[in-house]
C-alpha positions in Angstrom: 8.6 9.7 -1.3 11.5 7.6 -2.6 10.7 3.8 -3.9 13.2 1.1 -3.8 12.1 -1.4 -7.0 15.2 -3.3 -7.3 14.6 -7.3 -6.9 10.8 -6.9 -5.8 9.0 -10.1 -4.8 6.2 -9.9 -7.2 5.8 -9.4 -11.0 5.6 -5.0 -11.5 4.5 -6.2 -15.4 1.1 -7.1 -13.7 1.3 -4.1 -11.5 3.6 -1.0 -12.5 5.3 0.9 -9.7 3.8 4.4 -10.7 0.3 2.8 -9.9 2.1 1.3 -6.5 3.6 5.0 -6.2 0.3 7.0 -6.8 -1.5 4.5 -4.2 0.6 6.1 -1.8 0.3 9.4 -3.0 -3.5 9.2 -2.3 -4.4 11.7 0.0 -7.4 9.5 1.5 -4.9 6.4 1.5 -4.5 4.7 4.9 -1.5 3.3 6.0 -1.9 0.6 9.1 0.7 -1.1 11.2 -0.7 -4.6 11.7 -0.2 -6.2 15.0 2.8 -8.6 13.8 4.3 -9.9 17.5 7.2 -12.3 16.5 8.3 -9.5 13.2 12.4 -8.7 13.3 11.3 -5.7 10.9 7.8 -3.3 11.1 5.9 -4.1 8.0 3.2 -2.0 7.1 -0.4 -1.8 5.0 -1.2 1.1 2.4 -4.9 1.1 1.3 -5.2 3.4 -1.7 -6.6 4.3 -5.0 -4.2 5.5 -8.1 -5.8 8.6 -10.1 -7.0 6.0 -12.4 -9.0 5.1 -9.5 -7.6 1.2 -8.9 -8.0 0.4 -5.3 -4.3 -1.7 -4.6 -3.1 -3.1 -1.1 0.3 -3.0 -0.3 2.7 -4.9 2.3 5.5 -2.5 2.6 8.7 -2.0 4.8 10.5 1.7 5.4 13.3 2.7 6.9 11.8 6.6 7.1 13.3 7.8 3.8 12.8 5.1 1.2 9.7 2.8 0.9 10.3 -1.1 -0.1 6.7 -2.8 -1.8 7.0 -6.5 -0.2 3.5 -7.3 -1.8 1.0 -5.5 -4.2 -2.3 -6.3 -5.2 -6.1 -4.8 -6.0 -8.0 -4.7 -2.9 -10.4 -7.5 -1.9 -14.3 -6.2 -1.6 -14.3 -6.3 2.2 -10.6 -4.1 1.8 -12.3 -1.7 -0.4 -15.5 -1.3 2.0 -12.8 -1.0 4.8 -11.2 1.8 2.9 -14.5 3.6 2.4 -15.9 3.0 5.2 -12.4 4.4 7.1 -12.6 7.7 4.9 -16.2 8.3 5.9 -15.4 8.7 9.2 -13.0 10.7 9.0 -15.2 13.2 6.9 
């Protein structure tokens, strides 16, 4: 999985891509296309927990071979109960 961090929109001081990159790499993480019906581009959502075991959501366009983080942050409660709550289902 390939990353593209040049000019990113937020600070990655606050929040370093390999936490970002291991989010991804979790294999419980979900990735949800929002509905979005006036978007010129697909934007997507990444719930998942680095090895560390940080729960971040991330806004995030791709082109198929190179992922582009638009907006990272830790999850919210209700994103983290969603994320649980998701996994347990599938179970």
């Amino acid at each position: 999985m390939e990353f593209d961090w040049i000019d990113t929109p937020f600070n990655l001081k606050a929040l370093p891509p390999k936490e970002i990159e291991e989010s991804f790499e979790d294999p419980f993480s979900l990735r949800i296309l929002p509905d979005m019906l006036h978007a010129t581009e697909a934007r997507y959502f990444n719930l998942g927990k680095t090895m560390a075991g940080r729960s971040l959501f991330t806004v995030f366009w791709t082109d198929g071979k190179a992922y582009r983080a638009i907006l990272s942050r830790d999850m919210t409660p209700e994103e983290i109960h969603f994320y649980e709550r998701k996994n347990s289902e599938l179970a």
